[in-house]
N, C-alpha and C positions, 0 to 999 in steps of 0.2 A: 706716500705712506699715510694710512689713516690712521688714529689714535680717537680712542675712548678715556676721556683723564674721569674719574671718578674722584671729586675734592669736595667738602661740604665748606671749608674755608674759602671763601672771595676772594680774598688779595691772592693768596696763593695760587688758586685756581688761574688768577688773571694772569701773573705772573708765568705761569706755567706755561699755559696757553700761546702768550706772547713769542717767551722761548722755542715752543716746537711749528710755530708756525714760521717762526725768523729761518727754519730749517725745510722751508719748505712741505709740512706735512699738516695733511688736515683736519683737523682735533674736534673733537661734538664732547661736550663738557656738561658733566652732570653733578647732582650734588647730593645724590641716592639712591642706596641699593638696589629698590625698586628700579629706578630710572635705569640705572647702568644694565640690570639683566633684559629689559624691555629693549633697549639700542642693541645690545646684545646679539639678541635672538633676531633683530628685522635687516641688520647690517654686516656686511663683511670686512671686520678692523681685524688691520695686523697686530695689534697690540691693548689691550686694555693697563690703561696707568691709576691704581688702586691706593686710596687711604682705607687704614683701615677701622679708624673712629667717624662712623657717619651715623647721622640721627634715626635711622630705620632699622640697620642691622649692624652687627659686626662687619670688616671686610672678609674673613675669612669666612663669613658664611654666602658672600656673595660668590667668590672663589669655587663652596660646595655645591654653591647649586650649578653656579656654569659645567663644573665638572659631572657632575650626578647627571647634567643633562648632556653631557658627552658634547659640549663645546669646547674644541680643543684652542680659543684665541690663547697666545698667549698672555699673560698676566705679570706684571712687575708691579710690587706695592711698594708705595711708599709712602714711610712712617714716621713719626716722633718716637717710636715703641723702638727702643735700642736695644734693650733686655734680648740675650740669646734665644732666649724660650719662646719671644714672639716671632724670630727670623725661622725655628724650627717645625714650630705650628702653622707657619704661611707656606712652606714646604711640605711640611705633609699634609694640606686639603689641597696642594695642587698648584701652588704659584710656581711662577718661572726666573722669580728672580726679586729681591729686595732690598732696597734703598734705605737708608735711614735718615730720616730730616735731621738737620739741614744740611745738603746736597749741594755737591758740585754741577751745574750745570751743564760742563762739558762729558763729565761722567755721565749723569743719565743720559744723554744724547748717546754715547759709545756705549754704554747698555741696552737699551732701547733698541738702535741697529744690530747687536751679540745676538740677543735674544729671537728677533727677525727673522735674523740668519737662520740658527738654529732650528728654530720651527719649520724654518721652509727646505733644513737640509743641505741649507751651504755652510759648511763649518770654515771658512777662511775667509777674509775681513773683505773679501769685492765679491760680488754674484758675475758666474760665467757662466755662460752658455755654447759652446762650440767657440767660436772664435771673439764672443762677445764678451766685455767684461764692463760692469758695472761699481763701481763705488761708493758705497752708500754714504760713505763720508762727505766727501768731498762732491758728490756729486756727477764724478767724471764718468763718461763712455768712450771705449777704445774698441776698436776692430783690429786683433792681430796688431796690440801696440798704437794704431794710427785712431788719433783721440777724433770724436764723433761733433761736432757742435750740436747742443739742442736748446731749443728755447723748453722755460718751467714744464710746460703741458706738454712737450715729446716728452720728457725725460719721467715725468709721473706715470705717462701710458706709459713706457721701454718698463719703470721699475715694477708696476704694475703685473704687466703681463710677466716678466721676469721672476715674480716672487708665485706668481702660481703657473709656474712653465707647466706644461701640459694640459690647462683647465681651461674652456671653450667662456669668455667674457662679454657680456652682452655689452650694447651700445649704452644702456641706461648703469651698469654697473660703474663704467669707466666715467660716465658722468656723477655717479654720487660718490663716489670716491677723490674726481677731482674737485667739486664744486660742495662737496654736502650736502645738497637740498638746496643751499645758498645762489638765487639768479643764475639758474642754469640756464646753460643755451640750447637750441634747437639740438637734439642727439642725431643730427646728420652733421654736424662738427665734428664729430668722433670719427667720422669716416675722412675729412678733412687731414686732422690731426695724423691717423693712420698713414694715409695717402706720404706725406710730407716725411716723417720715417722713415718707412720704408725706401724713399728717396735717398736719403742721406746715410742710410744704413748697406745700402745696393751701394752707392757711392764708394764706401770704406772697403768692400768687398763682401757683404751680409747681407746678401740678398732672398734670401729662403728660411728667416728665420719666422716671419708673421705669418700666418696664414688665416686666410679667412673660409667660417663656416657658414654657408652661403644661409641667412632664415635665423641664424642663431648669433655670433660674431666673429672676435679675434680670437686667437690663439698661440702662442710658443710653443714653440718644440725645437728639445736639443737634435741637431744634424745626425746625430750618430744615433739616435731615437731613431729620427726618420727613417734611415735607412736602414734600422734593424728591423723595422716594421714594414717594408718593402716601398717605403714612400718614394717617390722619384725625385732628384736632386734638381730639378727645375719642372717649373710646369710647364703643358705644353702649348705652345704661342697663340694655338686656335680658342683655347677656351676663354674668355674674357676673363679677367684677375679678380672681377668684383663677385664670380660665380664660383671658385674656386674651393673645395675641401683641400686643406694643406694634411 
């Protein structure tokens, strides 16, 4: 999961930080209105994490413009602003949800994931896809009950591709999503990474769930998708797997 924290406070920001990355998710940290709608606009985060006293703008007008510009990330701010009037006013320009300093940690983290969910359409506390069920708490993957082992980077790509089931993901997305910009590797890793899934995913009995766009990249699709779309429930042996439209 990627995170956008928008904090003009240090310690807190650091603090923050600390926390969502101890949870495995990879945070780009800014300390300005301007800065936040600029990451914004070049990046694709599940979440933007919002104060809304920063030295360029109000937060709630960072909120109007993402909205005005029909970015739908979601948004949870959070504030020292307790007063009812400020949780009703971050609501109506558009947030998705609001904290109030000082916070429980384990709360934001089970917010954070609520909110997720929500946006992408899972209303119930794991993401499922056909027989796949994902955790966002905890971390865990199960096939049909039978738990998946992944190391960090399966489990980023599986939630990944998971939180945008049906959206075709390039090689460089999966990499700025899991690395940030930060000492990325060759983006034939990503094909590495893929390879290795799908392995242990075919293993549990999930074998059709990835599919690759041959020029473009990965992709998810629910099974009962596929086959309402007339897609066939294996591919066929001749065509090599790396050529593949799923």
């Amino acid at each position: 999961m990627r995170v956008l924290l928008v904090e003009d406070d240090l310690t807190a920001a650091r603090g923050i930080t600390a926390m969502l990355k101890a949870s495995a998710m990879v945070v780009d940290a800014v300390d300005s209105g301007e800065e936040a709608l600029e990451l914004v606009r070049l990046y694709d985060y599940d979440i933007v994490i919002l104060d809304l006293v920063l030295p360029d703008m109000e937060g709630y007008e960072v909120v109007r413009r993402l909205r005005a510009s029909r970015v739908e990330t979601p948004v949870l701010i959070l504030s020292g602003l307790a007063r009812p009037q400020a949780k009703v006013k971050g609501f109506g320009v558009g947030a998705d949800d609001f904290i109030t300093k000082p916070f429980d940690g384990q709360e934001l983290l089970a917010r954070i994931q609520a909110v997720v969910r929500r946006a992408k359409g899972f209303a119930q506390p794991s993401l499922s896809v056909g027989g796949l069920t994902l955790n966002l708490g905890s971390r865990e993957v199960t096939v049909e009950g039978q738990q998946v082992h992944l190391t960090g980077k399966e489990y980023a790509i599986l939630e990944l591709l998971t939180l945008r089931k049906g959206m075709v993901l390039t090689k460089e997305a999966f990499l700025n999503h899991l690395y940030g910009g930060m000492d990325e590797p060759e983006v034939k890793i990503i094909d590495v990474f893929i390879c290795k899934l799908r392995k242990k995913l075919a293993q549990a009995g999930a074998d059709n769930l990835i599919g690759t766009v041959w020029g473009r990249g990965y992709v998810l699709r629910d099974p009962d998708t596929r086959l309402a779309a007339g897609f066939a429930p294996s591919r066929p042996a001749a065509i090599p797997a790396d050529r593949q439209v799923a």
